[in-house]
MITOR-898706 format. One record per residue (C-alpha): x negated, y negated, z; residue number from 1; chain. Coordinates in Angstrom, 2 decimals, padded with zeros to 5 digits. Layout:
// residues N
<px X | py Y | pz Z | seq NUM | mol A>;
...
// end
This chain:
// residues 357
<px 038.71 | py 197.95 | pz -114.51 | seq 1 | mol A>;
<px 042.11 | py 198.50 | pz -116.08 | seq 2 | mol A>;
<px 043.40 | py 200.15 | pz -113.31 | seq 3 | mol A>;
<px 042.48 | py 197.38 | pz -110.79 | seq 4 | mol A>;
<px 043.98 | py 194.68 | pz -113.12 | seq 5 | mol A>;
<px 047.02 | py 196.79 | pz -113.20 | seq 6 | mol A>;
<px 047.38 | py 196.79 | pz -109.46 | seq 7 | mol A>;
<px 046.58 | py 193.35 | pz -109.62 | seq 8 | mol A>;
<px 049.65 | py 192.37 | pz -111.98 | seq 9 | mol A>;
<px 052.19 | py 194.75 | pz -110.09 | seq 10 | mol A>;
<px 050.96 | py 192.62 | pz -106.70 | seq 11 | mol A>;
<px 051.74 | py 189.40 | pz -107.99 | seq 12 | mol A>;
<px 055.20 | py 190.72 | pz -109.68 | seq 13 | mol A>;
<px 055.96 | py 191.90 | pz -106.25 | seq 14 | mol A>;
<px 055.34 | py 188.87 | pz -104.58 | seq 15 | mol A>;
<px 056.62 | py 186.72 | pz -107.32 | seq 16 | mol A>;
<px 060.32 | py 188.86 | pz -106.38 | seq 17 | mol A>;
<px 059.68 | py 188.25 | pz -102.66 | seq 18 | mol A>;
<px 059.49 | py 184.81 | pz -103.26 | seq 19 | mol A>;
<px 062.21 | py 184.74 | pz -105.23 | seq 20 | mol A>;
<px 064.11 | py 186.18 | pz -102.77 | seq 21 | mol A>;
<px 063.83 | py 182.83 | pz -100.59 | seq 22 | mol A>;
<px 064.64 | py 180.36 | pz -103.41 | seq 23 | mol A>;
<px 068.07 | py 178.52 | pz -102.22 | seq 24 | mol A>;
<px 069.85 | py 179.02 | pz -105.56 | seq 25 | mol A>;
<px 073.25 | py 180.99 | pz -107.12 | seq 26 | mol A>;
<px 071.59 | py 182.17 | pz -110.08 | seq 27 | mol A>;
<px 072.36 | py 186.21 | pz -110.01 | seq 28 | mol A>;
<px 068.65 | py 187.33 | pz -111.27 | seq 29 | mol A>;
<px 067.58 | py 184.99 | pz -108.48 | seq 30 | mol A>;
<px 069.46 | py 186.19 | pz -105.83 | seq 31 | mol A>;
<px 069.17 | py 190.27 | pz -107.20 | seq 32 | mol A>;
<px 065.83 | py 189.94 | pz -105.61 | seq 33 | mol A>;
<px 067.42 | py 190.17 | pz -101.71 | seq 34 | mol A>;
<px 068.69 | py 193.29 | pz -102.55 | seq 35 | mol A>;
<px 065.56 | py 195.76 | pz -102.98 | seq 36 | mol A>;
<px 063.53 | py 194.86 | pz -099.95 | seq 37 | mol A>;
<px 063.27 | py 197.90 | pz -099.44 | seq 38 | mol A>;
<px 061.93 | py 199.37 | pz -102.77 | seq 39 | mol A>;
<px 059.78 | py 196.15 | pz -103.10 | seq 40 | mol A>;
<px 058.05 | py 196.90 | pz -099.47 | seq 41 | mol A>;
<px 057.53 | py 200.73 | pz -100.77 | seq 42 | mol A>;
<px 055.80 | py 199.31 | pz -103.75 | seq 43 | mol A>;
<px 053.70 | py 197.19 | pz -102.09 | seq 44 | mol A>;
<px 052.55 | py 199.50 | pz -099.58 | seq 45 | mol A>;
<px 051.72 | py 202.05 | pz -102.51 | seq 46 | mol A>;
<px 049.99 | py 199.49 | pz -104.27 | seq 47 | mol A>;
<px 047.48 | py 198.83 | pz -101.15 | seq 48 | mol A>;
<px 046.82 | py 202.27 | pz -100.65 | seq 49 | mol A>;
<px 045.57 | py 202.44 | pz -104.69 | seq 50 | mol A>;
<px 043.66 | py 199.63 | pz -104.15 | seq 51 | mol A>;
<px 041.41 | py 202.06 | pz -102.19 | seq 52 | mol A>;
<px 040.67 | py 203.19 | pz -105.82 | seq 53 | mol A>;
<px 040.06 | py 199.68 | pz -107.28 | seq 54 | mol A>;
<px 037.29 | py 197.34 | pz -109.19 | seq 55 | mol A>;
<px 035.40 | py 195.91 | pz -105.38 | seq 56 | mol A>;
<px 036.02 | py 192.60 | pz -106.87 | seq 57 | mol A>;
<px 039.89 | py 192.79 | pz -107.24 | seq 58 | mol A>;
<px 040.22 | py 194.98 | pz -103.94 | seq 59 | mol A>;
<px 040.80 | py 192.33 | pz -101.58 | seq 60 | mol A>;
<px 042.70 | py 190.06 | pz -103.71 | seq 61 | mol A>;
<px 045.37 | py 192.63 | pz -104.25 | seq 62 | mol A>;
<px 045.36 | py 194.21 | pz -100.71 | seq 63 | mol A>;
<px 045.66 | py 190.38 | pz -099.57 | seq 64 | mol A>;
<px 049.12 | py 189.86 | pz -101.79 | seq 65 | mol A>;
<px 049.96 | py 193.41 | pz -100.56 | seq 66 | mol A>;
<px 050.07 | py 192.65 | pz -096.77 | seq 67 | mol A>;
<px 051.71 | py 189.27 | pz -097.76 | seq 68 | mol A>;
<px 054.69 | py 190.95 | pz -099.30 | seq 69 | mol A>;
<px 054.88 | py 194.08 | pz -096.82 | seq 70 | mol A>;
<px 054.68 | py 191.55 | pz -093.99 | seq 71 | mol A>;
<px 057.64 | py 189.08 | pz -095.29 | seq 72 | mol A>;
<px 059.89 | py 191.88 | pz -096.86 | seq 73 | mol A>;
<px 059.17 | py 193.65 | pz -093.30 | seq 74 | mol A>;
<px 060.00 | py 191.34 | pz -091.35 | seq 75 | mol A>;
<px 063.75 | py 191.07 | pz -093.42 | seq 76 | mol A>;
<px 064.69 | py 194.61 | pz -092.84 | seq 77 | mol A>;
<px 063.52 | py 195.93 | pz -089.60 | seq 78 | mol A>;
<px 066.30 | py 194.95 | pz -087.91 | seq 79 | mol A>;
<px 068.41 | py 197.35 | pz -089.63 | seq 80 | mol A>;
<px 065.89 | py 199.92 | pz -088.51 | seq 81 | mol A>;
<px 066.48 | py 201.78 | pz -084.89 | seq 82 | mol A>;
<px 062.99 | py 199.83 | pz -084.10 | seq 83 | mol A>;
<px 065.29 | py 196.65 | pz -083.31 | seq 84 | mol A>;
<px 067.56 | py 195.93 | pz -080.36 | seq 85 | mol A>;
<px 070.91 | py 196.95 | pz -081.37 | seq 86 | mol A>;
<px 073.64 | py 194.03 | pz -081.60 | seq 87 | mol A>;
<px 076.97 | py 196.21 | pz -080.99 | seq 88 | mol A>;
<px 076.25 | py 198.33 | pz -078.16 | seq 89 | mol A>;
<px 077.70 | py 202.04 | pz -078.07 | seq 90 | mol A>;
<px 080.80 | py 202.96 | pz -076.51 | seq 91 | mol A>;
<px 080.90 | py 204.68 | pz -073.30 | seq 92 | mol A>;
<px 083.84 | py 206.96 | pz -074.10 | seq 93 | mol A>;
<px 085.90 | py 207.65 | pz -076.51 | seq 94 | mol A>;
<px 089.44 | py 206.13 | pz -075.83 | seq 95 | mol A>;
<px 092.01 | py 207.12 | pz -078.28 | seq 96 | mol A>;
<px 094.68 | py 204.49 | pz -077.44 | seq 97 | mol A>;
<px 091.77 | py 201.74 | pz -077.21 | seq 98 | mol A>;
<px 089.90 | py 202.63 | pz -080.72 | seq 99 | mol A>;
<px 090.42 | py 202.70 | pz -084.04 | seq 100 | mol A>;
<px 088.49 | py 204.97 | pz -086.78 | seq 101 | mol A>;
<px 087.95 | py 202.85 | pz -090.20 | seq 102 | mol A>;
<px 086.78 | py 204.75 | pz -093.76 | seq 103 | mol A>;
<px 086.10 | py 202.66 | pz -096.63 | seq 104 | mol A>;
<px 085.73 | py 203.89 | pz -099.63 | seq 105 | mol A>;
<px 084.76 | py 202.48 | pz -103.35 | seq 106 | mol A>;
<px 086.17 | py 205.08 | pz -105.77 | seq 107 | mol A>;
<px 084.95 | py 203.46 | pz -108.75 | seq 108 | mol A>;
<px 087.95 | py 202.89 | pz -111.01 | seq 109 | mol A>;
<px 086.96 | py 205.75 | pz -114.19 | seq 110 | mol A>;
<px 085.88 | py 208.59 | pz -111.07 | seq 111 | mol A>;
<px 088.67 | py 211.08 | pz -111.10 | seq 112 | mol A>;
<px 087.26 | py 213.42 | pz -108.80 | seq 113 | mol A>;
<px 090.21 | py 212.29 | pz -106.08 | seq 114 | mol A>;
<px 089.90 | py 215.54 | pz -104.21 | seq 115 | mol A>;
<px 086.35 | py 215.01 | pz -103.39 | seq 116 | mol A>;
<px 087.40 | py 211.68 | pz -101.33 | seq 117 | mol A>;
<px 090.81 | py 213.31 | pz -100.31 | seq 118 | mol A>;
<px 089.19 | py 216.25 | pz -098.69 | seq 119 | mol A>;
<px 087.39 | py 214.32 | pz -096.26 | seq 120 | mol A>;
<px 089.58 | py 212.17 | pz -095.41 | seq 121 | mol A>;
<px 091.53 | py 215.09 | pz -093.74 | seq 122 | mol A>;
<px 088.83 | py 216.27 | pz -092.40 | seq 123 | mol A>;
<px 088.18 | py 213.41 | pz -090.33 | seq 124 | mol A>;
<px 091.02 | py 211.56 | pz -090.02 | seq 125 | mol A>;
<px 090.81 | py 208.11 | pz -089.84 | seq 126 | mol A>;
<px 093.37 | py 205.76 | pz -088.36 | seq 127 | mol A>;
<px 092.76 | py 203.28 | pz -091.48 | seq 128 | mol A>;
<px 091.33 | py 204.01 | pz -095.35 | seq 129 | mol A>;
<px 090.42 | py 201.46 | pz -097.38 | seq 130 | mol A>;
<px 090.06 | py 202.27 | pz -101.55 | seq 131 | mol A>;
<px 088.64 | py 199.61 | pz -103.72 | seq 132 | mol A>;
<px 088.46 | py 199.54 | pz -107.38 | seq 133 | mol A>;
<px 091.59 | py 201.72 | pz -106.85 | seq 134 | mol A>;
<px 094.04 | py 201.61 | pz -110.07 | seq 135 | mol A>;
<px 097.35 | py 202.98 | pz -111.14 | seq 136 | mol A>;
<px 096.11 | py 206.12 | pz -111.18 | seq 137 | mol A>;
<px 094.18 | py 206.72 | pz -107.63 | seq 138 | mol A>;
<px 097.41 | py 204.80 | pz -106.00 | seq 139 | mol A>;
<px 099.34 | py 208.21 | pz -107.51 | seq 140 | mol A>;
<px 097.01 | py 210.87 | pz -105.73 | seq 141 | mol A>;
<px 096.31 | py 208.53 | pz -103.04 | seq 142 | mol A>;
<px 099.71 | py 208.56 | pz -102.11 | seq 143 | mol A>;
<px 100.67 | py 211.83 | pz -102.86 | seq 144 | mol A>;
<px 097.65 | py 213.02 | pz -100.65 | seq 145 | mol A>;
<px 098.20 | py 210.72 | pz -097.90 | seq 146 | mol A>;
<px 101.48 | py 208.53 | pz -097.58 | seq 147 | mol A>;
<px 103.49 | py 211.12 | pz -095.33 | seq 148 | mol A>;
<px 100.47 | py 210.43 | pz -092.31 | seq 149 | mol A>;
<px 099.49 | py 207.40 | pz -093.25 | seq 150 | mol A>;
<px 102.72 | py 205.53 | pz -094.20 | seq 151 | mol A>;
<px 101.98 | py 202.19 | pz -093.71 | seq 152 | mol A>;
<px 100.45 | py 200.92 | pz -096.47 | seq 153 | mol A>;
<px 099.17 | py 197.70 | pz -098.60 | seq 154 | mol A>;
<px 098.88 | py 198.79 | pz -102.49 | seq 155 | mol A>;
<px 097.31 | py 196.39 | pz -104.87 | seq 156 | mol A>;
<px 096.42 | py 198.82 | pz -108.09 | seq 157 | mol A>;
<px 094.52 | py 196.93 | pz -110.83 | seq 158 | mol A>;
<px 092.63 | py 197.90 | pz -113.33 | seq 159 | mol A>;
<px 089.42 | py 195.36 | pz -113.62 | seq 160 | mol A>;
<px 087.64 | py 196.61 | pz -110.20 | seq 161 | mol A>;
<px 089.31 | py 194.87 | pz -108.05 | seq 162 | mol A>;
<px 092.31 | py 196.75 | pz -106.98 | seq 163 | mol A>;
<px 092.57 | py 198.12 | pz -103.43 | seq 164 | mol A>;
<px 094.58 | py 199.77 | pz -101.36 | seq 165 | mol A>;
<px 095.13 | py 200.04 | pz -097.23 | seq 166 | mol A>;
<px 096.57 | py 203.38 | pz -095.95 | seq 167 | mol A>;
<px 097.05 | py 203.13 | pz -092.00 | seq 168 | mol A>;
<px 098.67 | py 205.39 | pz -089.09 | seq 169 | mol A>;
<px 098.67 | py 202.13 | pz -086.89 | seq 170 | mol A>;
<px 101.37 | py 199.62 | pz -087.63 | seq 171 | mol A>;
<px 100.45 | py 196.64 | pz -089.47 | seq 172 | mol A>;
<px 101.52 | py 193.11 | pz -089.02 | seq 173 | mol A>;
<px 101.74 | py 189.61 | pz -090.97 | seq 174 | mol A>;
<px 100.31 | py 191.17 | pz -093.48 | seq 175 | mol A>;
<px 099.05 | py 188.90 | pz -096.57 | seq 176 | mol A>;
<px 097.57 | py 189.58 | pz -100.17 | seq 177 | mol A>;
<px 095.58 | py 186.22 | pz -100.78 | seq 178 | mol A>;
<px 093.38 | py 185.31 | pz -103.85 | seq 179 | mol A>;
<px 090.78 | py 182.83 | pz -102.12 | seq 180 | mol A>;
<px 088.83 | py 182.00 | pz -104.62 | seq 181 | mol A>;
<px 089.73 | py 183.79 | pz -107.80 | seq 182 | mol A>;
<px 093.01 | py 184.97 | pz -109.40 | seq 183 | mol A>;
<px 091.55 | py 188.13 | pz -110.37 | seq 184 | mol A>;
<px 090.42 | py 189.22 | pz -106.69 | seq 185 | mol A>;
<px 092.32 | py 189.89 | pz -104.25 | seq 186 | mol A>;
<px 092.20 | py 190.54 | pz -100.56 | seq 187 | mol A>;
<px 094.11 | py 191.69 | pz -097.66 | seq 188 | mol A>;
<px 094.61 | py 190.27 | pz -094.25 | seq 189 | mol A>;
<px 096.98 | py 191.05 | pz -091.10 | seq 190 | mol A>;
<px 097.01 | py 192.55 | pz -087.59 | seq 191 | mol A>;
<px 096.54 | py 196.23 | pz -086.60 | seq 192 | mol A>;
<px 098.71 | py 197.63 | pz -083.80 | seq 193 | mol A>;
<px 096.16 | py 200.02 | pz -081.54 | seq 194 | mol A>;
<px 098.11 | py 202.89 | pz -079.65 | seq 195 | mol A>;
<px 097.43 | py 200.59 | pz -076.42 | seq 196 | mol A>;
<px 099.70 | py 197.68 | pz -078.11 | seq 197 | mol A>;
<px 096.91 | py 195.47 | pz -078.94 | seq 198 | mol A>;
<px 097.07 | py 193.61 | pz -082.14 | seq 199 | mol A>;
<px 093.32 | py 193.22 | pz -084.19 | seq 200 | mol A>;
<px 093.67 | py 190.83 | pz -086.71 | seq 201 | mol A>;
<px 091.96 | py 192.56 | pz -089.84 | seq 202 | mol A>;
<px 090.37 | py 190.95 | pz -093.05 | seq 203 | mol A>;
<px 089.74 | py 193.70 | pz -096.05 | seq 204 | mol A>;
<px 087.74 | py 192.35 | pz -099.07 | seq 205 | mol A>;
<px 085.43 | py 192.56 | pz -102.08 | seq 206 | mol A>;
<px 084.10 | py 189.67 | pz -103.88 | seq 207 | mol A>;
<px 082.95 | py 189.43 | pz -107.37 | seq 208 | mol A>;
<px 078.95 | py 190.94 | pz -107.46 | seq 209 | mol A>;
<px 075.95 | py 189.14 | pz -108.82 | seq 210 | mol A>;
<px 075.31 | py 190.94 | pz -112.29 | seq 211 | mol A>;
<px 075.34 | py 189.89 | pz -116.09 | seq 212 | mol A>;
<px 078.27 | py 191.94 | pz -116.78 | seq 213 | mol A>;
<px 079.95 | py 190.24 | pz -113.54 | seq 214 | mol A>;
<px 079.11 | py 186.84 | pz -112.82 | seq 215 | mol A>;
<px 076.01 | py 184.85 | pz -113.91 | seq 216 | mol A>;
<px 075.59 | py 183.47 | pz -110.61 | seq 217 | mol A>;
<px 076.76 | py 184.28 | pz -106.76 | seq 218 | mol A>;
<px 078.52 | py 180.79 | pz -106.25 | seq 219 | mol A>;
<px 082.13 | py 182.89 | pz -105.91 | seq 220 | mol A>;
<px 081.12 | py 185.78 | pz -103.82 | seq 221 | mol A>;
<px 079.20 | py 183.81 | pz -101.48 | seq 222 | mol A>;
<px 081.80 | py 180.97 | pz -100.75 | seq 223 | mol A>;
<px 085.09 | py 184.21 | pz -100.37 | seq 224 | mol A>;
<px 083.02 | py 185.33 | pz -097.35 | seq 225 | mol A>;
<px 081.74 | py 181.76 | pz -095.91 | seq 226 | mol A>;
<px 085.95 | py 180.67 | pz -096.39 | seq 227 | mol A>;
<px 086.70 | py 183.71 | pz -094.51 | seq 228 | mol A>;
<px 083.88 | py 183.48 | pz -091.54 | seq 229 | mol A>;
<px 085.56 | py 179.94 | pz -091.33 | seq 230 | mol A>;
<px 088.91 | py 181.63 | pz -090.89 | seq 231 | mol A>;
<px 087.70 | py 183.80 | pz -088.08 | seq 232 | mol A>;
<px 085.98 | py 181.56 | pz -086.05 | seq 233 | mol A>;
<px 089.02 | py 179.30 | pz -085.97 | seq 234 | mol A>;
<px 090.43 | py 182.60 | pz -084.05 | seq 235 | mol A>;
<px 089.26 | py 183.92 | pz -080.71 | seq 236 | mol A>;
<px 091.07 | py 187.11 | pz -080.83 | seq 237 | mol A>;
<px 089.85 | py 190.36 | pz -081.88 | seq 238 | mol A>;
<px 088.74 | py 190.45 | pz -085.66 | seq 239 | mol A>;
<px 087.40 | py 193.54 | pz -088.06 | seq 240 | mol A>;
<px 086.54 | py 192.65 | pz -091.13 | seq 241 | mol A>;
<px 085.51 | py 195.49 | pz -094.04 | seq 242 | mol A>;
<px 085.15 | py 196.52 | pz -097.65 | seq 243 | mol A>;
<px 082.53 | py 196.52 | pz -099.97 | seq 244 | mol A>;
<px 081.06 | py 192.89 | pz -100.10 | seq 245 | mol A>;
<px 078.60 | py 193.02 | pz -103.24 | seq 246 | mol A>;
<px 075.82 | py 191.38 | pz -100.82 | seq 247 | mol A>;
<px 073.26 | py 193.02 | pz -098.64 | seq 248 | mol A>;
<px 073.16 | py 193.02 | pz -094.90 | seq 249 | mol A>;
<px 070.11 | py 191.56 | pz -094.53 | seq 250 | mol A>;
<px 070.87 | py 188.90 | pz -097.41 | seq 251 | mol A>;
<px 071.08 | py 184.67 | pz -096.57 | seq 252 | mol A>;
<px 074.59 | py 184.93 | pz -097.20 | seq 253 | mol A>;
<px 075.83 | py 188.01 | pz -095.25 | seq 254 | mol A>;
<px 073.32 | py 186.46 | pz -092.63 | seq 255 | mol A>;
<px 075.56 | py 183.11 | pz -092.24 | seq 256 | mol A>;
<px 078.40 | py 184.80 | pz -092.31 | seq 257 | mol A>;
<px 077.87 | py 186.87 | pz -088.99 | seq 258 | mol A>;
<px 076.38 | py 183.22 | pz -087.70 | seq 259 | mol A>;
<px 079.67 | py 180.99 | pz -088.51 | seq 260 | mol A>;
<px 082.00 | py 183.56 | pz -087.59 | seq 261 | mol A>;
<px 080.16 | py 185.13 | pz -084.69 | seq 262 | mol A>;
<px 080.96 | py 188.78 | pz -086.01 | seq 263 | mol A>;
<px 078.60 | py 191.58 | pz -085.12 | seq 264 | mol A>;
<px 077.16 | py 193.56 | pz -087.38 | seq 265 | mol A>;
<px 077.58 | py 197.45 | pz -086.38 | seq 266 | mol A>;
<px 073.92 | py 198.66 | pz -088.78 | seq 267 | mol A>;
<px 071.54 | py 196.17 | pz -086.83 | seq 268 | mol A>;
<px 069.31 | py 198.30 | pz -084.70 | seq 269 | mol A>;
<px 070.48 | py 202.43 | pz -085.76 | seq 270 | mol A>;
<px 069.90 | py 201.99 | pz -089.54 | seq 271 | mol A>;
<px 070.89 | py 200.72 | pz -092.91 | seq 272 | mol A>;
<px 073.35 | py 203.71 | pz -093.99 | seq 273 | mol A>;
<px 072.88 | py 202.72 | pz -097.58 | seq 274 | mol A>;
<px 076.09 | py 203.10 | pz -099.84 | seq 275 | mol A>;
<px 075.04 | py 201.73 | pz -103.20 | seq 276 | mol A>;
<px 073.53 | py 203.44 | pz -105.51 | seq 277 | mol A>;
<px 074.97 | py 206.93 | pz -104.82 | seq 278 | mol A>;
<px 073.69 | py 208.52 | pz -107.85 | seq 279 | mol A>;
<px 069.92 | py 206.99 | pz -107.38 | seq 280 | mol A>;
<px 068.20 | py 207.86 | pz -104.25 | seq 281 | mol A>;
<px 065.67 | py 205.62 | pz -105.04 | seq 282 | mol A>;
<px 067.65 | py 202.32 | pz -105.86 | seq 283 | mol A>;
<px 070.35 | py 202.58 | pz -102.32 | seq 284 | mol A>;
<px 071.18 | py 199.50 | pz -100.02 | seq 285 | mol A>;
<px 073.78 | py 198.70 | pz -097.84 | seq 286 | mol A>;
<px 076.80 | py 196.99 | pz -099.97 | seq 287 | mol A>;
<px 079.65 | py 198.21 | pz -097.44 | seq 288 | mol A>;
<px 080.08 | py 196.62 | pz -094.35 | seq 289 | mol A>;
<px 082.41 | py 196.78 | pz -091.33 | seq 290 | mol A>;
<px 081.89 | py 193.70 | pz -089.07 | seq 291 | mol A>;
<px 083.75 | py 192.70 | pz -085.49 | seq 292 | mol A>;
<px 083.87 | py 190.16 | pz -082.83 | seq 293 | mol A>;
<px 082.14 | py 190.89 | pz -079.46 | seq 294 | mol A>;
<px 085.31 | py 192.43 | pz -078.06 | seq 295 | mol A>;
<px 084.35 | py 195.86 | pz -079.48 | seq 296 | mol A>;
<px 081.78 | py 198.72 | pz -079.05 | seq 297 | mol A>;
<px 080.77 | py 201.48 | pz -081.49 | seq 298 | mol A>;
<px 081.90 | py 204.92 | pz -081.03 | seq 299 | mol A>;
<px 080.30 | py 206.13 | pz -084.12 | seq 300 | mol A>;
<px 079.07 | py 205.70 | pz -087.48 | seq 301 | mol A>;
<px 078.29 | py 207.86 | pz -090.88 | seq 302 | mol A>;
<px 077.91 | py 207.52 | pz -094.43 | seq 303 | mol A>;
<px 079.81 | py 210.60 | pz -095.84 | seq 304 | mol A>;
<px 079.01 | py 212.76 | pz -098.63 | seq 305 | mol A>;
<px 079.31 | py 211.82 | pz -103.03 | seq 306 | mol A>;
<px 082.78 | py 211.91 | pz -104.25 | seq 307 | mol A>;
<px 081.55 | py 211.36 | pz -107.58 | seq 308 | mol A>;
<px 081.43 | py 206.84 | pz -107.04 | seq 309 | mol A>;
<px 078.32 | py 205.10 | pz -106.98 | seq 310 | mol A>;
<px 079.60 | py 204.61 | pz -103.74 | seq 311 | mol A>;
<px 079.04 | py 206.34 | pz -100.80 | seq 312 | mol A>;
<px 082.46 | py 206.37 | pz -098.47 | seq 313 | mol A>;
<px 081.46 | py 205.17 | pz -094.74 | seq 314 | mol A>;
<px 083.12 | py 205.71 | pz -091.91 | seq 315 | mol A>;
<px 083.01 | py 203.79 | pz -088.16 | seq 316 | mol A>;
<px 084.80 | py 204.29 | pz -084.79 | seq 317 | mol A>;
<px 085.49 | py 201.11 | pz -082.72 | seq 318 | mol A>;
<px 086.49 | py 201.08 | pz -079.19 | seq 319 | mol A>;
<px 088.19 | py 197.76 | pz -077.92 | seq 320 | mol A>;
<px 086.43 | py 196.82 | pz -074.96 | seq 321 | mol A>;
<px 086.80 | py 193.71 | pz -074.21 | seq 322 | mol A>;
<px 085.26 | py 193.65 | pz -070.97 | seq 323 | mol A>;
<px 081.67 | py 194.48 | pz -072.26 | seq 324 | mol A>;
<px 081.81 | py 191.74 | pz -074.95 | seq 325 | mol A>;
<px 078.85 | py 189.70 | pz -072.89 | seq 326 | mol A>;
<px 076.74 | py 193.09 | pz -073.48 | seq 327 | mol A>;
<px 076.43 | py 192.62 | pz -077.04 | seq 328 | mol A>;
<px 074.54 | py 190.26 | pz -079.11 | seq 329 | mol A>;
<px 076.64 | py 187.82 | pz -080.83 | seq 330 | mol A>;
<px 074.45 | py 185.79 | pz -083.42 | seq 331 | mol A>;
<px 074.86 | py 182.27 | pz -083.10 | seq 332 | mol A>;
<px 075.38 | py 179.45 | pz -085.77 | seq 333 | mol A>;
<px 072.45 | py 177.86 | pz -086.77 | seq 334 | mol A>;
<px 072.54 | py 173.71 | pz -087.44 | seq 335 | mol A>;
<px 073.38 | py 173.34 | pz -091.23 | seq 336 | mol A>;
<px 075.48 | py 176.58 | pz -091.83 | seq 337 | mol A>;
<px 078.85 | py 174.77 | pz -091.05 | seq 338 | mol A>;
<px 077.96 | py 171.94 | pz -093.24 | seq 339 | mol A>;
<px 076.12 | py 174.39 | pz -096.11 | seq 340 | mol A>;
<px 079.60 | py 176.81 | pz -095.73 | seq 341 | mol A>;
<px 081.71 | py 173.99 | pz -096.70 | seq 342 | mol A>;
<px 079.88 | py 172.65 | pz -099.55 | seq 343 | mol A>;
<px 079.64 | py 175.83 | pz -101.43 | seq 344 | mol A>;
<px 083.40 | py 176.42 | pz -100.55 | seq 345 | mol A>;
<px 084.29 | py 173.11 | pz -101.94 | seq 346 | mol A>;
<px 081.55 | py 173.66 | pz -104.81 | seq 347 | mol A>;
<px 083.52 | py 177.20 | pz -105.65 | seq 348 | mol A>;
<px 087.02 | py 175.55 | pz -105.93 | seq 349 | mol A>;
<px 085.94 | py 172.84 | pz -107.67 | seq 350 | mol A>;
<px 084.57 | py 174.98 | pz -110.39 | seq 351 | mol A>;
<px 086.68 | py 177.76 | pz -111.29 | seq 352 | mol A>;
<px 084.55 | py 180.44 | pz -113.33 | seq 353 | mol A>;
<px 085.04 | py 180.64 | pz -116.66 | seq 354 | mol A>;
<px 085.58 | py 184.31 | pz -117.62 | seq 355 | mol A>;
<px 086.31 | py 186.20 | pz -120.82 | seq 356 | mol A>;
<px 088.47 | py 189.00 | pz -120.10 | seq 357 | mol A>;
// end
């Protein structure tokens, strides 16, 4: 009887967090629940196996709550499973002069194991690295390490988890540090020069997260990324945008993003390549993205190995193919998200958060 009730109480407190998950507010404990879809869906489908072993009279109750939550939080993820269509279609060769090889990497500020991340990013040589929470002190090995072949570079070293630095072979152009919605975080923006002469206009960025010892509610983060999906789809141009955006792929906000600026999401359809939490196996989702406009496909994609973060680095391959653009699947913007973007833009400026550090 105890056990049933059990599985009874974990059923609700799984669908109660599934539900959640759907409310339309900023509240960070509110929207924590889009991030473990997963897990929840694991728990859920453990918890209607066990129900095999239940009190007959709680059974169907539970299994019933069960199937509600596996279905919903299901129906979130799959597309970054390879059982959906994928929306960036692969690239048919690999064009040196046409692509461009991105890593991103959070290094988490106190990590000091530098050589880890160093080490492979020799061995696979990327065109462009991006380092957030970089400081003072990665900006010394990162440029002792790297400046001579990457040499054009955009250094921002701070030391509240928000510094970054851009290391590039390609030449940059107009580049900009901007603060968009907060003093304290900054991003990058410009134009990459590919070896073919074609300029991509690049956005690099990380927005506040959702957590007590953050920011009590997602107001800031969310309305960065809707001001700069309103920035690209003033643009028609080619457009990458990357970093580590403290929001899930699958989450409402990430969602409207890729809607009002029409930016493809490279995960949808081959898998999630989870880079948060790199220490728990069992608590990962994706938290580092690399979106583009139709005008690309993907040469390739990994998650590379620990370099002693809670991040995972990642690494992608782009090609610049214009000419296959109408082969992939741009989303499209839904009625609302224009009007809903500029409200919590406006909403974000209009209150500044109050912080204590």
């Amino acid at each position: 009887m105890i056990f049933s009730v059990v599985l009874f109480g974990l059923s609700l407190l799984l669908l109660a967090a599934t539900i959640l998950g759907k409310v339309p507010l900023h509240d960070w404990w509110v929207r924590a629940c889009e991030f473990p879809r997963v897990q929840i869906l694991s728990l859920a489908l453990l918890c209607a196996v066990l129900t095999a072993f239940s009190n007959e009279t709680w059974q169907l109750i539970t299994l019933g709550i069960c199937l509600i939550v596996i279905l919903v939080q299901g129906c979130h993820i799959v597309p970054w499973t390879p059982l959906y269509p994928v929306q960036m279609q692969k690239a048919e060769q690999d064009d040196g002069d046409h692509c461009i090889t991105l890593l991103i990497s959070n290094v988490l500020t106190p990590n000091h194991q530098s050589e880890s991340l160093i080490s492979q990013i020799l061995e696979h040589q990327p065109d462009v690295i991006l380092t957030l929470e970089s400081d003072d002190w990665w900006q010394e090995k990162l440029d002792a390490a790297l400046e001579a072949d990457w040499p054009n570079t955009v250094k921002i070293p701070q030391d509240n988890l928000y510094g970054m630095h851009l290391y590039s072979r390609l030449p940059l152009h107009d580049v900009k540090v901007k603060r968009l919605i907060q003093d304290d975080i900054p991003s990058i923006h410009g134009r990459f020069e590919l070896k073919n002469g074609k300029k991509i206009r690049f956005h690099a960025v990380h927005p506040r997260p959702p957590a007590p010892n953050e920011s009590e509610s997602t107001l800031w983060r969310d309305a960065e990324l809707l001001l700069v999906s309103r920035q690209i789809a003033e643009h028609d141009g080619p457009t990458l945008l990357f970093g580590d955006l403290n929001d899930v792929a699958w989450s409402r906000t990430t969602r409207m993003f890729c809607r009002v600026s029409g930016m493809l999401d490279l995960r949808r359809g081959r898998g999630m390549f989870s880079t948060f939490n790199a220490d728990h196996w069992f608590l990962r989702w994706p938290l580092d993205h690399i979106f583009t406009s139709e005008h690309f496909t993907l040469g390739g994609m990994q998650r590379l190995k620990h370099i002693g973060s809670d991040h995972f680095p990642i690494i992608a391959t782009l090609c610049y193919r214009p000419s296959r653009a109408d082969e992939n699947d741009q989303p499209e913007r839904e009625e609302g998200d224009k009007e809903y973007a500029r409200e919590t833009i406006l909403e974000a400026k209009a209150n500044p958060e109050e912080r204590d550090d």
